[in-house]
NUMIDO-914350 format. One record per residue: residue in one letter; z negated, x, y negated of N, C-alpha, C, CB in turn. Coordinates in steps of 0.1 Angstrom, whole numbers, plus 5000, padded with zeros to 4 digits. Glycine has a CB too. Layout:
// NUMIDO-914350
AZXYZXYZXYZXY...
This chain:
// NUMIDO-914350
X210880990943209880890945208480920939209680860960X208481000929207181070924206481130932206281000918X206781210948205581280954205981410954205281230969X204481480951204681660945204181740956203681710928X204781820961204381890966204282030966204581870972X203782150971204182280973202682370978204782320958X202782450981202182530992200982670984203682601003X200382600974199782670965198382700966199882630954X197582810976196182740981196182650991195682660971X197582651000197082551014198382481010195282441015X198582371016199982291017198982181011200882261035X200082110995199382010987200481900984198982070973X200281780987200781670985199981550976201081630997X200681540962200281460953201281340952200081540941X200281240959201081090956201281000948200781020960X201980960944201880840934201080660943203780810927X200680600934200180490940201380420953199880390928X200780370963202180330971201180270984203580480975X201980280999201480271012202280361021201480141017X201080491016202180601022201180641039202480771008X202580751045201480781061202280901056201480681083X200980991059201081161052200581211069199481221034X201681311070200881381083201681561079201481281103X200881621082200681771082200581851093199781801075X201481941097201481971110201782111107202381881121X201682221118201982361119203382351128200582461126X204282391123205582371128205882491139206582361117X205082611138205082691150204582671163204582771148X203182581161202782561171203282361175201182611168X202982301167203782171167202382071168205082151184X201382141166199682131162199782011152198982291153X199481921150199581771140198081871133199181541150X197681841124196881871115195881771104197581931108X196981681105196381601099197381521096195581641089X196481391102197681241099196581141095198781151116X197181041083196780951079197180821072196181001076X196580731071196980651058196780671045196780551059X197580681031196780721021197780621009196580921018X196580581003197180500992197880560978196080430988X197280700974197780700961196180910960197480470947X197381010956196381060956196881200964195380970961X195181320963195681430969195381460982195381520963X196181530992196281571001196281711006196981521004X195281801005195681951006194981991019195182050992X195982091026195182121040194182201039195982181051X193182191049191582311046192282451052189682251059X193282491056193782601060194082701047194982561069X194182801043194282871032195082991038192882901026X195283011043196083141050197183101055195483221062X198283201059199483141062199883071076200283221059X200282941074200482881082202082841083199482791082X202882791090204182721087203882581086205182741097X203582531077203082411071204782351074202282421053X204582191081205682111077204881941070206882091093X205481901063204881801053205481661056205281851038X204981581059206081451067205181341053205581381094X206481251049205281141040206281031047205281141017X205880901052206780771050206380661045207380721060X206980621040206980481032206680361038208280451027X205080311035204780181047205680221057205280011042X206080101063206780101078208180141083206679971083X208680211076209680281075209380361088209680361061X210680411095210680491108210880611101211680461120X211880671091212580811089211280841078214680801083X210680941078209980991068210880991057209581131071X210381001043210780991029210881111027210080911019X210281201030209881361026209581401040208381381015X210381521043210381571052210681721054210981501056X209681821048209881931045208782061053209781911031X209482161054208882281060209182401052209482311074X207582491053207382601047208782661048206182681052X209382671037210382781036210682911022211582701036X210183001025210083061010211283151010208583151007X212383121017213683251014214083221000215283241025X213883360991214683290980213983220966215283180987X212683200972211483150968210583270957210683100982X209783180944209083300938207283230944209483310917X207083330950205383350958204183440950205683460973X203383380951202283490946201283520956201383430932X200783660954199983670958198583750953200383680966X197583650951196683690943195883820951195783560938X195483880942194184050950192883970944194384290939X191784070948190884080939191084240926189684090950X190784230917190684310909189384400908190884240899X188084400919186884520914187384610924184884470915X188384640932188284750944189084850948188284700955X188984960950189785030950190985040966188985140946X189285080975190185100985190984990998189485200992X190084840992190384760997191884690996189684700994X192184700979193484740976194684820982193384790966X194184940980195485070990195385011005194785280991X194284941013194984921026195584791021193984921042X195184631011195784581016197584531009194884501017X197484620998198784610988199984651000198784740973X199684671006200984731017201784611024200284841033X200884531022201284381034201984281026199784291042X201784291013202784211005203884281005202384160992X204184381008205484411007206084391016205784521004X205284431025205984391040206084211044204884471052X204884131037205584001033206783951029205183961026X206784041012208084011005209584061016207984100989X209384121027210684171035210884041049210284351043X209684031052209883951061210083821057208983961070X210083711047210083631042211383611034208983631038X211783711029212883781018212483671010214783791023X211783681002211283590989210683700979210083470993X210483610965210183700955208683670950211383690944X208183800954206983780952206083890939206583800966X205383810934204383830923203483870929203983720914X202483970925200984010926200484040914200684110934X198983980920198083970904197384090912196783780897X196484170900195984330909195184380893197784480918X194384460894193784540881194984570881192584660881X194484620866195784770861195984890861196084800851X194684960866194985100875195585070888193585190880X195484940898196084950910197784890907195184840921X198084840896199084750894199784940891198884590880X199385030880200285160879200285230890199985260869X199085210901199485280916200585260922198585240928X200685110927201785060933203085060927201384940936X203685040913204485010907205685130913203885000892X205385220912206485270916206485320935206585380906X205385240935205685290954206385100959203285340966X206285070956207084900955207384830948206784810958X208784880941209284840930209984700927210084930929X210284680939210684560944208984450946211584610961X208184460945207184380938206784360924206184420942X206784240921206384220910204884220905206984140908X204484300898202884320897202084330887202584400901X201284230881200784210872199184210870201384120870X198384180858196984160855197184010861196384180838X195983920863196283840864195883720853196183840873X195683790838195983750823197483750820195183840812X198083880824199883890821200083810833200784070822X199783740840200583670849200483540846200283690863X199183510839198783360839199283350824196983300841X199883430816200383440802201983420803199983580795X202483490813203783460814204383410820204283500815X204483530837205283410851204983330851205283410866X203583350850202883180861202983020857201183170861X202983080837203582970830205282940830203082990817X205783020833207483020830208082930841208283170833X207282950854207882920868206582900877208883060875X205982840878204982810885205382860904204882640881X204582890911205282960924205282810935204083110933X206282860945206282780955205082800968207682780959X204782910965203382910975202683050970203682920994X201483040974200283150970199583220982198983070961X198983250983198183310992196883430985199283371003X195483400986194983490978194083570989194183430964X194183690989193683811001192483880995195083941004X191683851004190583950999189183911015189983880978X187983971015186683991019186083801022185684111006X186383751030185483611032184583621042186383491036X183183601039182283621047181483461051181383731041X180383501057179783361061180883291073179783251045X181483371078182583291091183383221089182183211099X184083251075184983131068185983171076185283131051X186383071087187983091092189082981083188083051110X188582951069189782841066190782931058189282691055X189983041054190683151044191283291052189483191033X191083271066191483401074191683341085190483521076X192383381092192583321109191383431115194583341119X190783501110190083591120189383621110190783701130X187783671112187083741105187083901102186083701111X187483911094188284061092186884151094189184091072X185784141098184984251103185484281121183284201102X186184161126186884141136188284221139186984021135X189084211129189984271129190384441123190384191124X189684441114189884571102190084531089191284651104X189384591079189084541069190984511062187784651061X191684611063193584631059194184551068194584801060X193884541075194984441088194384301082194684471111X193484281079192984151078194384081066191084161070X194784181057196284061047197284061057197284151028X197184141066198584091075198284001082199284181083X197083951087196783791092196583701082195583771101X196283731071196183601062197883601057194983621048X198283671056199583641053200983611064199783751045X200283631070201583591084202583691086202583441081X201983831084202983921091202284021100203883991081X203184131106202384211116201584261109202884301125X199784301119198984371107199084481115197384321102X200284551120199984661120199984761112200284691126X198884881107198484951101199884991091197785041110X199484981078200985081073200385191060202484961064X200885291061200185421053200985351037200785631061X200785381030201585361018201185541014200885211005X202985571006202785671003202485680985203785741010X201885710984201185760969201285860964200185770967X201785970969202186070970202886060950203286080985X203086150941203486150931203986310929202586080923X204286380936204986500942205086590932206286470947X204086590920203386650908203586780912201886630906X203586890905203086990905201587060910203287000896X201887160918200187210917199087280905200087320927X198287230905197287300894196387420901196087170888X195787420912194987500912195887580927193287440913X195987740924196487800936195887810948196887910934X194487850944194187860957193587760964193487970957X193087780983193287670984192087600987193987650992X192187440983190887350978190387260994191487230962X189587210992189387080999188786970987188087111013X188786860984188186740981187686640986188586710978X185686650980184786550990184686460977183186620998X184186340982183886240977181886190983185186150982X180986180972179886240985179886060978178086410984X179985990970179385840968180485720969178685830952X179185640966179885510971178985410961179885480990X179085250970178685140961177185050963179785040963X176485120976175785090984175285220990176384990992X173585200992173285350998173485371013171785390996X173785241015173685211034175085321037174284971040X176785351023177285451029177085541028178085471028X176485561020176185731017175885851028174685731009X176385941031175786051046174586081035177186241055X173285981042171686001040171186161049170785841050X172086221051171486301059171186441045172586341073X169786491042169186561033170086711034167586571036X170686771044170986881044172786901051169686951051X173286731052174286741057175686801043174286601065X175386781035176686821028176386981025176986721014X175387031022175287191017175787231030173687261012X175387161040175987281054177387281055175587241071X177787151051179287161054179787211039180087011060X179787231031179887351018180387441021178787401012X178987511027178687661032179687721040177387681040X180087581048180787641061182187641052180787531080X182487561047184587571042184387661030185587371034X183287741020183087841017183487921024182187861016X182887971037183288081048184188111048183088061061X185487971048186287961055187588021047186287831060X186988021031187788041024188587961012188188071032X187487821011188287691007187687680993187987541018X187687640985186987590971186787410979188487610952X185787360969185487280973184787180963184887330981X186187120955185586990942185586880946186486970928X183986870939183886710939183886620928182886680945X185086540937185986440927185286260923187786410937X184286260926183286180922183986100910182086270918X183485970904183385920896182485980887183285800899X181285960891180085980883178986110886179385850886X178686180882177886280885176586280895177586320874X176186120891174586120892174885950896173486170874X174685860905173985760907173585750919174585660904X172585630915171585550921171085460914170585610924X169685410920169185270921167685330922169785180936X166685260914165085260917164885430923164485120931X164185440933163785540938164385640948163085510941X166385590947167085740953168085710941167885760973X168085880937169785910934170086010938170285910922X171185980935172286130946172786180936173786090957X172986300936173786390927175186450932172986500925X175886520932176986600937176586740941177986610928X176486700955175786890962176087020953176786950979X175187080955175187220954176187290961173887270958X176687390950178387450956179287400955178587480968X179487230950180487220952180987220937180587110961X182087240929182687230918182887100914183787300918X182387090905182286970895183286900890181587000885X184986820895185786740892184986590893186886760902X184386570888183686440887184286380872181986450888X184086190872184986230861185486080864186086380862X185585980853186385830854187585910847185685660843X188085920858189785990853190985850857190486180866X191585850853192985810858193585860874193785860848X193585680880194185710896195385840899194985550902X196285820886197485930891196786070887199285900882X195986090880194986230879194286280894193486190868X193686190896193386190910194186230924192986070912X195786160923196286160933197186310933197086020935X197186310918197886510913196986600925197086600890X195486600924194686700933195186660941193386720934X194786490950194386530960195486530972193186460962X196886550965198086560972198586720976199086480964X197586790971197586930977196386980979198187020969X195486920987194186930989194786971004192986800985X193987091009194287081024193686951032193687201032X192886891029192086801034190886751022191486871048X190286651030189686561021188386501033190886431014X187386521026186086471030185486341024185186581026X185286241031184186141025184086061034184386071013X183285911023182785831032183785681030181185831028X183185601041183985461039184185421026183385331045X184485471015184785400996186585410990183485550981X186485410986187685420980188685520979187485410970X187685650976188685750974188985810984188285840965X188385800999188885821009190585731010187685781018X190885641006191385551009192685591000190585431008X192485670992193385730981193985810988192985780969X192485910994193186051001194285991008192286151013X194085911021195085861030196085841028194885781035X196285751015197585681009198485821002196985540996X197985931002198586080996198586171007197586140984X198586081023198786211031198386341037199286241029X197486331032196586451036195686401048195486521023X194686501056193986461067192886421060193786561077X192286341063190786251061189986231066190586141060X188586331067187686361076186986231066186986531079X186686151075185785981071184485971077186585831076X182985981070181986031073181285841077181386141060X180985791081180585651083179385601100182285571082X178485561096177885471106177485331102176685521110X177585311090177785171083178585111084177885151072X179685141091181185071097181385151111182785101083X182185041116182685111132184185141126182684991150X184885281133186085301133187285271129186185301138X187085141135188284981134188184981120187784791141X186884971115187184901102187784951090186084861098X188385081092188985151082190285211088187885261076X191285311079192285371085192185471098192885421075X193185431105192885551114193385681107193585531128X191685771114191785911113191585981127190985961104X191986101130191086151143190086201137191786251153X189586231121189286271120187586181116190186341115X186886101120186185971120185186001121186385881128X184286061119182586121126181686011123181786271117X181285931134180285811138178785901142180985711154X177885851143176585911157176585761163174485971149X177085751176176885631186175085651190178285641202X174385731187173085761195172185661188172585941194X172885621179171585551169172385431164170885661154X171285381157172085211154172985231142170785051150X174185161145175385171135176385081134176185271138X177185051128178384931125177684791119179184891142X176984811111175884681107176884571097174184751096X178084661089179484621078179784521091180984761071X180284531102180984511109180484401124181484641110X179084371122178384271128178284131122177184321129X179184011127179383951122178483791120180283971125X177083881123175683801124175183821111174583851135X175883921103174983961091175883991083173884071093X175883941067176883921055176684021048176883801047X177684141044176684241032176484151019177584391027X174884221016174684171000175184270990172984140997X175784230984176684320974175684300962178384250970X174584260961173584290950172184380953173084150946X172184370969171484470971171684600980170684420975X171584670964171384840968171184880980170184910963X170184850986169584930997169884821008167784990995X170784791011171184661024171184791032173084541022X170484701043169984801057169784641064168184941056X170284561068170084461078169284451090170984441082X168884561095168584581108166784621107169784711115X167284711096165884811094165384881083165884911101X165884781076165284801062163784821061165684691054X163484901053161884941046161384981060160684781037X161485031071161185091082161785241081161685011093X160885321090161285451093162985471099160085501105X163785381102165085361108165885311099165085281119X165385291089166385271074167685361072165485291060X168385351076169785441072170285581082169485501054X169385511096169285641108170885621112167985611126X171785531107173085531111174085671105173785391106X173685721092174285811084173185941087174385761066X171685901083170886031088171186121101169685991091X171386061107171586121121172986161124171186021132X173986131116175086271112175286381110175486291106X175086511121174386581112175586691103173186671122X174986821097175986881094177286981108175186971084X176386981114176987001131178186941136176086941142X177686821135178686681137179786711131178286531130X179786731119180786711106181486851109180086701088X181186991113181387121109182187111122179987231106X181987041134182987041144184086971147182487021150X184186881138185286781130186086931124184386651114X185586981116186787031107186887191110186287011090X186387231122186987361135187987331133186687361152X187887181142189187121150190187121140189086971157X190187051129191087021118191787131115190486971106X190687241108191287381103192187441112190187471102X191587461126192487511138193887481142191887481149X194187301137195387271140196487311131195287161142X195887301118196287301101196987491102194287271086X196187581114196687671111197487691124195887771106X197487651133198387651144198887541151197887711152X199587441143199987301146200487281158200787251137X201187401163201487391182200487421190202587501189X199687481190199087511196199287611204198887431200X200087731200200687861210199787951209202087941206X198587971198197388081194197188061213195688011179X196787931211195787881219195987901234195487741217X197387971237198387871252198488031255200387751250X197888021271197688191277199388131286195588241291X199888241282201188271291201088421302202388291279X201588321313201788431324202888561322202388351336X203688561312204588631306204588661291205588581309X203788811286203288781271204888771260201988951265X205788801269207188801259207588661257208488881266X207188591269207288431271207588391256205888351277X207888301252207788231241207687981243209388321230X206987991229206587871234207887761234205187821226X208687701240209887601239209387571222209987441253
């Protein structure tokens, strides 16, 4: 009867001229959505995330609908678009289309850069994963999809594109609510089971980021924690992008003592180290987000974000004593053009007291604990027995 539909960006119904009654409803909940009369023309729901869209059209006064169809993608080819500038937003949320493509059992496309597209490729092979120039050059033209869904950061309280505001949820759980599966946490392994390069043994920090609001602002917090995994016995490279940035009147360099792996290298260069790194130091950016996805422990330095908002570590060093979680206040939108975003207290003596007040203390007691377990994972050093022949079950 000439009416087009399909679920590309929201549930879309394209009419031909007629006297049609279009109604749109969530078939889980049995929620009507939208009913109307419409002459000739488009119909797309304001919902953008996944919903179980069912699509009802009838013909003037007709009782049986003419079109009578529900979201069904078994079988089905799906896309789902990323953003392409991000690293670690990527590694938490590339995990959930896979776990889409299972729960759905449909065949799904992802558009992604092309360092994240050679990350993933062989950790979900069963995804199909493209630029999204090679996608709009080939699939997309070959076979157009039966539904889309595009995952990423919506601010300003947009709930048409998220059922929940992902400062609400967690920045990685947030694709498993826009996509309609569980968002519980899933590690992806990255692991590329390389060879070791350096024998003895390393740690890897990451001291930058994109914004100074992450940065640990604290003047003497990274040489202390240097000094101390020095002590301990550890080398200590930093795997940095860039040696040196900043903005106007701060830049950061890469501490003193630490060995200079800095460097726009290639992600699988990256994941070679830091998959035999005893551990890994940084802040809420990316390459924290790498460490994780490669299994190693991730001491995550942050007062610009609360806890939630990233992977769980036990390893998490906040200062609750001072004002913090400002990413994650959903009164205030980060500006991704400005450098020095401090919402609260900007150009004031309390400008960036969320990271300042971290100290090297903080951090050095974080990685006791770490080191201590790393060398006695039971805990039997630690366990006084009433019988020294005892042994631990």
């Amino acid at each position: 009867m000439g009416i087009l539909y399909d679920f590309n960006d929201g549930a879309r119904l394209l009419l031909p001229p007629g006297n049609w009654r279009v109604e749109i409803s969530d078939e889980e909940t049995g929620n009507i959505l939208f009913s109307d009369d419409v002459a000739q023309g488009w119909v797309i729901s304001t919902k953008k995330y996944y919903v179980r869209f069912r699509l009802r059209v009838w013909d003037g006064v007709q009782s049986e609908p003419v079109l009578d169809h529900v979201l069904d993608m078994h079988g089905k080819k799906v896309l789902v678009s990323f953003p392409c500038g991000t690293l670690g937003d990527l590694i938490g949320w590339v995990p959930y289309a896979e776990r889409f493509r299972q729960t759905y059992q449909c065949n799904v496309d992802c558009t992604m850069a092309q360092p994240i597209v050679d990350l993933f490729k062989p950790v979900y092979p069963q995804l199909n994963c493209f630029t999204p120039e090679a996608w709009q050059t080939g699939p997309g033209v070959s076979e157009p999809p039966y539904a889309s869904w595009r995952v990423g950061l919506f601010f300003h309280g947009d709930l048409n594109k998220q059922p929940f505001d992902f400062r609400a949820v967690g920045l990685h759980r947030s694709a498993g609510h826009i996509l309609g599966v569980d968002p519980t946490e899933i590690v992806p392994d990255l692991r590329q089971r390389s060879s070791r390069r350096i024998a003895e043994p390393y740690v890897c920090i990451a001291t930058q980021s994109t914004s100074q609001a992450k940065f640990w602002n604290n003047g003497s917090g990274w040489h202390e924690v240097i000094d101390y995994l020095k002590e301990q016995g550890y080398r200590v490279l930093c795997i940095d992008k860039e040696r040196v940035v900043g903005r106007g009147y701060i830049w950061n360099k890469i501490p003193h003592g630490a060995e200079d792996f800095t460097g726009n290298l290639p992600l699988a260069d990256r994941v070679a180290l830091l998959e035999h790194a005893e551990f890994f130091i940084g802040l809420g950016s990316g390459l924290s987000w790498l460490a994780w996805g490669c299994r190693i422990p991730v001491v995550l330095i942050s007062g610009f974000s609360l806890p939630n908002s990233e992977f769980h570590t036990p390893w998490r060093v906040i200062n609750t004593h001072v004002c913090n979680g400002c990413w994650d206040d959903v009164r205030f939108n980060f500006d991704h053009q400005d450098y020095f975003w401090c919402p609260r207290h900007k150009g004031t003596e309390r400008q960036y007291e969320c990271t300042r007040f971290i100290t090297g203390k903080q951090v050095i007691g974080h990685l006791r604990r770490l080191i201590a377990l790393q060398s006695d994972p039971f805990g039997i050093k630690t366990t006084a027995f009433a019988d020294p022949n005892q042994h631990a079950a």
